[in-house]
Every structure is written in structure tokens, then in C-alpha cells.
C-alpha positions in Angstrom: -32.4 -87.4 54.1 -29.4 -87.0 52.4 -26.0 -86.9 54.3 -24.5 -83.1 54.2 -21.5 -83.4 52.1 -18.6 -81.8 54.1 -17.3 -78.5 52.5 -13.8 -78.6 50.7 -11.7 -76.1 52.0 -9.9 -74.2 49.1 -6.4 -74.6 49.0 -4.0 -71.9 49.6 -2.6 -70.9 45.9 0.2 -68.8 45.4 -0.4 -65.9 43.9 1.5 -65.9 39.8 4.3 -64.0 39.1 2.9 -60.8 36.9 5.2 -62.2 34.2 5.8 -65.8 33.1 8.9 -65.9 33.5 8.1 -64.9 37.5 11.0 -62.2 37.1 10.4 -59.3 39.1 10.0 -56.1 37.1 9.1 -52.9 37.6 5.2 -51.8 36.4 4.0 -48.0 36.5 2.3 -47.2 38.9 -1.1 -46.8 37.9 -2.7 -46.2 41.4 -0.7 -43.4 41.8 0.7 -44.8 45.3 2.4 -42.1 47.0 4.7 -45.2 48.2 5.8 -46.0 44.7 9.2 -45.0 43.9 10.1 -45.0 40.1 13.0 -46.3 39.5 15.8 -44.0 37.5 16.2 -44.6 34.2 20.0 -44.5 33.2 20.9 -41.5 30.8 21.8 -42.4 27.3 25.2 -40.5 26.5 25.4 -38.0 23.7 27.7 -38.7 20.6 29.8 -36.4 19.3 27.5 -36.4 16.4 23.9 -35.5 18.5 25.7 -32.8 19.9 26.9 -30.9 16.6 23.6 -31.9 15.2 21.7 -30.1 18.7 24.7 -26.9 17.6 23.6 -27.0 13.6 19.8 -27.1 14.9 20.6 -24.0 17.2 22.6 -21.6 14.8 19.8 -22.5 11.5 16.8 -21.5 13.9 19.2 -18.2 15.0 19.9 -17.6 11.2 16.4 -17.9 10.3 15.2 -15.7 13.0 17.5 -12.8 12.1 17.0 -13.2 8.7 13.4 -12.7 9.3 13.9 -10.0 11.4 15.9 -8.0 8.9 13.1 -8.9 6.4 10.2 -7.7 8.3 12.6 -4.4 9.1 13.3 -4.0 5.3 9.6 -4.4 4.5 8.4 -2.1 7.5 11.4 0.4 6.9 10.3 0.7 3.1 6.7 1.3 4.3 7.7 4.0 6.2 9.9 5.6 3.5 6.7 5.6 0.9 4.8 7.2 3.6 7.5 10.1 3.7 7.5 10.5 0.3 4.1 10.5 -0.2 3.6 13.5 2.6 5.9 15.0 0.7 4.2 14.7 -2.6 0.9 16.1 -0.6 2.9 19.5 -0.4 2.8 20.0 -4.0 0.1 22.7 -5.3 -1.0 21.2 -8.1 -3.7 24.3 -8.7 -0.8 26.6 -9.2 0.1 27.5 -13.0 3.5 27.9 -14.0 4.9 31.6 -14.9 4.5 32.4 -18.6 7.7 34.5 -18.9 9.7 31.7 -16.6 10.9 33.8 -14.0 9.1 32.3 -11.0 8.6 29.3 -13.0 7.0 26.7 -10.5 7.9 28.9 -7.2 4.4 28.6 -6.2 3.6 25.3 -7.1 6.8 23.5 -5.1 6.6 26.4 -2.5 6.1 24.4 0.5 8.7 21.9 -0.6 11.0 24.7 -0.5 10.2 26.1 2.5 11.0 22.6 4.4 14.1 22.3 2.3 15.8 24.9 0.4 18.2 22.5 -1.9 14.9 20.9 -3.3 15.2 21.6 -7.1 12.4 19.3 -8.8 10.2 16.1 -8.7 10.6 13.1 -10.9 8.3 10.5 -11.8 7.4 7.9 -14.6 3.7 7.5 -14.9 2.6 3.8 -14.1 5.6 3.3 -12.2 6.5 3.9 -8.1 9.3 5.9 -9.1 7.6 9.6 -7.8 9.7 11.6 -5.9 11.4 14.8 -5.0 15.1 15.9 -6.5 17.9 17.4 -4.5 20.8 19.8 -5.3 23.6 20.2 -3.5 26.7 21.6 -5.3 28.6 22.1 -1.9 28.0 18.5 -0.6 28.6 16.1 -3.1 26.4 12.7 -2.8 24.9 14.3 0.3 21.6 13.0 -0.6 22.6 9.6 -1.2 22.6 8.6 2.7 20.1 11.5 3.5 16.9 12.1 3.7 14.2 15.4 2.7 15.1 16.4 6.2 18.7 16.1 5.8 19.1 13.0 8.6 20.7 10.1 7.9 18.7 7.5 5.8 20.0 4.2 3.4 17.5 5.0 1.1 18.2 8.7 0.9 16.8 10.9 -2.1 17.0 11.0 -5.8 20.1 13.8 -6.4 21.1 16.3 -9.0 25.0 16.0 -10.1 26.8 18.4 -8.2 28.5 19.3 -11.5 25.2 20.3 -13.0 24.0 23.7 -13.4 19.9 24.2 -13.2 18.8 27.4 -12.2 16.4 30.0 -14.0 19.1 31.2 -16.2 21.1 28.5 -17.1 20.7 24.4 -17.6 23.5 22.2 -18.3 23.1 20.0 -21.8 22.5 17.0 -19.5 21.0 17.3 -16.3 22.4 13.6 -14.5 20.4 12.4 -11.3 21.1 9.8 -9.4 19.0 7.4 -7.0 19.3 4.0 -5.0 18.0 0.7 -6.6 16.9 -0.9 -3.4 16.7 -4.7 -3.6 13.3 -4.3 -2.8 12.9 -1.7 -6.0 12.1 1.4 -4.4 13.3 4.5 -5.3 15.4 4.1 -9.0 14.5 0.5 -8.8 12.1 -0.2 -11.7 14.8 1.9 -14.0 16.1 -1.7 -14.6 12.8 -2.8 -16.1 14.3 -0.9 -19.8 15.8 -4.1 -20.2 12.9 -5.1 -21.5 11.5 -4.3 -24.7 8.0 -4.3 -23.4 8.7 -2.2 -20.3 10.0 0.6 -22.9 6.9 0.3 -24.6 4.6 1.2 -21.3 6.8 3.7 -19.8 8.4 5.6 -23.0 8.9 9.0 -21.1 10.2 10.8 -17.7 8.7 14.0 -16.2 11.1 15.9 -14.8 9.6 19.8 -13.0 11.8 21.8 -11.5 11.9 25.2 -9.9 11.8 26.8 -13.2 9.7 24.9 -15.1 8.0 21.4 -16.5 9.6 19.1 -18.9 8.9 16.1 -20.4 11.6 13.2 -21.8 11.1 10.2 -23.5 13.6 7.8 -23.5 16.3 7.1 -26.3 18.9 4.6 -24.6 19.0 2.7 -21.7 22.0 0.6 -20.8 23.7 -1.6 -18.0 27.7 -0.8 -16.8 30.5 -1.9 -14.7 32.3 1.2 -13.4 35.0 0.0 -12.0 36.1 -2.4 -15.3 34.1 -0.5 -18.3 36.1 2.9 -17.7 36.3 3.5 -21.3 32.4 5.4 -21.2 32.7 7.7 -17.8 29.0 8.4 -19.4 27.9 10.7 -15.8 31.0 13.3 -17.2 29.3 14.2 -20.1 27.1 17.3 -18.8 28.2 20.3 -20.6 29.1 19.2 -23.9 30.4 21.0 -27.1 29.3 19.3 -30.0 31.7 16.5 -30.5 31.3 15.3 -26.9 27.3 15.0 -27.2 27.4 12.9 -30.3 30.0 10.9 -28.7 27.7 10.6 -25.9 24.1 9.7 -27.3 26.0 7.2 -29.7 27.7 5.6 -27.1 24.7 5.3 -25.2 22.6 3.8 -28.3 25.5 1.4 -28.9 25.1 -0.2 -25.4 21.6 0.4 -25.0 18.9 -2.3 -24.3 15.9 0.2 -25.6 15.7 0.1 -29.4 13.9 3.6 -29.8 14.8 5.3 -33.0 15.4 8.3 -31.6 18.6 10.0 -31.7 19.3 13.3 -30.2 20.9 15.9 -31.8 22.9 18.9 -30.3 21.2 21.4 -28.6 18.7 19.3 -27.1 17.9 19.1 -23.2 19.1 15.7 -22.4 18.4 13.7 -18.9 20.2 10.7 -17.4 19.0 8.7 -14.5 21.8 6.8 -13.1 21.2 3.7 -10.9 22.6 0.3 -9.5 22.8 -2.4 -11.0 23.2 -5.9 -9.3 24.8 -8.1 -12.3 28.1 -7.1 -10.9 29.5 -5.8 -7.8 30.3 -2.3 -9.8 27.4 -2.1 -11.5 25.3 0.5 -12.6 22.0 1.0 -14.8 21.4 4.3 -17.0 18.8 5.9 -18.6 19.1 8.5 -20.7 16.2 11.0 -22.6 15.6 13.8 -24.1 13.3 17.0 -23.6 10.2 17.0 -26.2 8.4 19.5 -24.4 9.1 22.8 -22.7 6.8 25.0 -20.0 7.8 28.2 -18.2 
């Protein structure tokens, strides 16, 4: 029988260093031992330069979130007007006929609109175009409209506006009835009036309907033009409203000088004109006119 071989003990071995270099470092603590204390780490200093970057990063994301407020305002704001103005357009009767001898002319068919706002004199519009909306007259509150709405309270878009100089009632019309309106930058109200610039625009939208209290008209268009007020002050072209003859040639050729519309039509004396007066953003005085004449008369 074979002699037992005597068992080797194992001999004690140190345990290696986790790293070769048997430098004691510290590990993470994967066990998640509540004993385990990790170390602080030491904090990097800021530059100058991270701290005006961390500034820069803060006043751009500021910028950008007003900016985006006052957008989504703008947008919602302008929602809100084309809502007004088309309640108001709901008030028209359009089943009413206009007197034949033009003494009540269009009472009936604008009465509502009258009885919400007596200095209501007309409504405008260009067909194909957003511009659709009530006219104002106020001969005691210059630009009153210009900052106010149908109701009369404060609004930046306000409402289209008869010339306080201008005379439009059932007995008497000025030669050229001048209304204003507000291009806003997001082209409501008198903003596609800039659109003349372009030959093809003309083409699509050749006339204005203007009915007022006393009556229907159509315009079509003979000149449209852009102007700096405040440097071109040789053409004050919203004076010319009642006109003897030499002033209302001086007028329409004036305007068919500057104009971008090559129509062919000229005016002559005696003849209803209309001028829509607007602004204009190629200069800080800007303005943008259009200016027609009446080719058809009812009531």
C-alpha cells in the first residue's frame, strides 16, 4: 500500500495591490457600502472667460425668450383683431338695397354699424386681398382712429380713417376723399397696399370698393407710389382734397410721375378720386399711396 503523501500546506500570499504600481487609490464604490466615504473632488476655478461665456449664454436664452413672446403676442394679438373686424363685417345687411334717389343711401344696409358707432362712414375692401374693413370719420379728433379701435378704446392697430379735412356727407364729397390705415409688419390692415409695387399685383387687384353712408363706389387704380415725408416735402400729396382745376392736374400727374403702377389712366377734373395712404418701411419717414378714381356711381 502506498505511503500517504503528507499534504502541502498553502503558503500564506499577500494579497496584490489593485494597481501595479501597489499605490493606493481610490475605486467607487460599487457595493454601495454605507462605510464608503467618497473622497472630495477639488473644484476647478472659473476663468474670466467661462464666466462671460455662462453671462452671453444667459442674456441670448433671455433675448430669445422675449423675442418669442412678443412674436406669439403679435401673432395672437392679430388673430384677435381679424376676429373683431370680421364681427364687424357680420353687421353689414347685405339684403338691403341702396336708396334710388340717394337720400338714405346705404342707412339700412350699415345700420347696425352705426348704431355701435356713430363716426362710421364706410367700408373698404380690395377683392382677393385681406384688406376688408370699416372707415372712420372724425373731423373733431384728428388721427383719432389711428390708435383706436370700432369701440373707440385704445388699440396699435386702430382703424382705417377718413381725413379730417374731408367732406363726405349726402350733400357734399370732397374731389379726393384720403384715408388712412396702419401697414402692420405683419400686413394687416393697409399692409398689402405695398404689393402695387409690383406690376403683377396691379394686374390682380386693379380696383378699390369704397361704400359709404350715402352710397357704393367703385375705383380702379391709376398711380401708386412710395414717399419720404419728412425729406420729399416738395409733393404734400394728402393736401390735395378740394382742388380747383390747376391743383388736380398737378396732383394726378404728380402721382403718375412717381408711380410704380403703369395704368394708362389719367384722371381728368371732375372726377371722384380716392387715396389710401400707408407706411412704408424703406425709410424711417416713409409712406406708400394709392390713388383711384370713381368709375361707377350707386345711390
Amino acid at each position: 500500500m502506498a505511503e500517504k503523501r503528507p499534504q502541502r500546506r498553502p503558503e500564506a500570499r499577500q494579497a496584490a495591490p489593485l494597481f501595479a504600481d501597489g499605490k493606493k487609490r481610490t475605486v467607487y464604490d460599487q457595493d454601495r457600502d454605507t462605510e464608503y466615504v467618497r473622497p472630495r473632488r477639488k473644484k476647478k476655478k472659473s476663468s474670466g472667460s467661462d464666466i462671460l461665456y455662462t453671462i452671453a449664454i444667459v442674456i441670448f436664452a433671455a433675448v430669445f425668450l422675449v423675442s418669442g413672446g412678443m412674436l406669439l403676442k403679435r401673432l395672437w394679438d392679430d388673430r384677435q383683431t381679424e376676429n373683431e373686424f370680421a364681427a364687424l363685417s357680420d353687421l353689414i345687411d347685405e339684403t338691403a338695397t341702396t336708396a334710388a334717389d340717394g337720400e338714405s343711401g346705404n342707412a339700412e344696409k350699415f345700420a347696425r354699424l352705426v348704431e355701435r358707432n356713430p363716426e362710421f362712414i364706410g367700408w373698404i375692401s380690395i377683392e382677393g386681398t385681406n384688406l376688408d374693413f370699416p372707415v372712420m370719420y372724425s373731423p373733431t379728433r384728428a388721427d383719432f382712429y389711428l390708435r383706436h379701435d370700432f369701440e373707440g378704446e385704445y388699440s396699435n392697430y386702430g382703424v382705417p380713417y377718413l381725413d379730417e379735412d374731408c367732406t363726405l356727407t349726402a350733400d357734399a364729397r370732397s374731389d379726393n376723399l384720403i384715408i388712412y390705415g396702419h401697414n402692420m409688419k405683419t400686413g394687416t390692415i393697409f399692409g398689402c397696399l405695398t404689393g402695387y409695387k409690383d406690376a403683377s399685383y396691379y394686374r390682380e387687384h386693379p380696383d378699390i370698393t369704397f361704400d359709404t353712408l350715402y352710397g357704393d363706389g367703385t375705383y380702379e387704380v391709376f398711380a401708386a407710389f412710395a414717399i419720404d415725408v419728412a425729406t420729399d416735402t416738395g409733393f404734400a400729396y394728402n393736401t390735395y382734397i378740394d382742388m380747383d382745376q390747376a391743383s388736380f392736374d398737378e396732383f394726378v400727374g404728380e402721382a403718375k410721375r412717381r408711380s410704380d403702377v403703369d395704368s394708362g389712366i389719367t384722371p381728368q377734373y371732375g372726377d371722384e378720386l380716392l387715396t389710401l395712404s400707408t407706411c412704408e418701411y424703406s425709410s424711417s419717414n416713409g409712406r406708400y399711396v394709392v390713388c383711384a378714381r370713381r368709375v361707377e356711381n350707386a345711390g
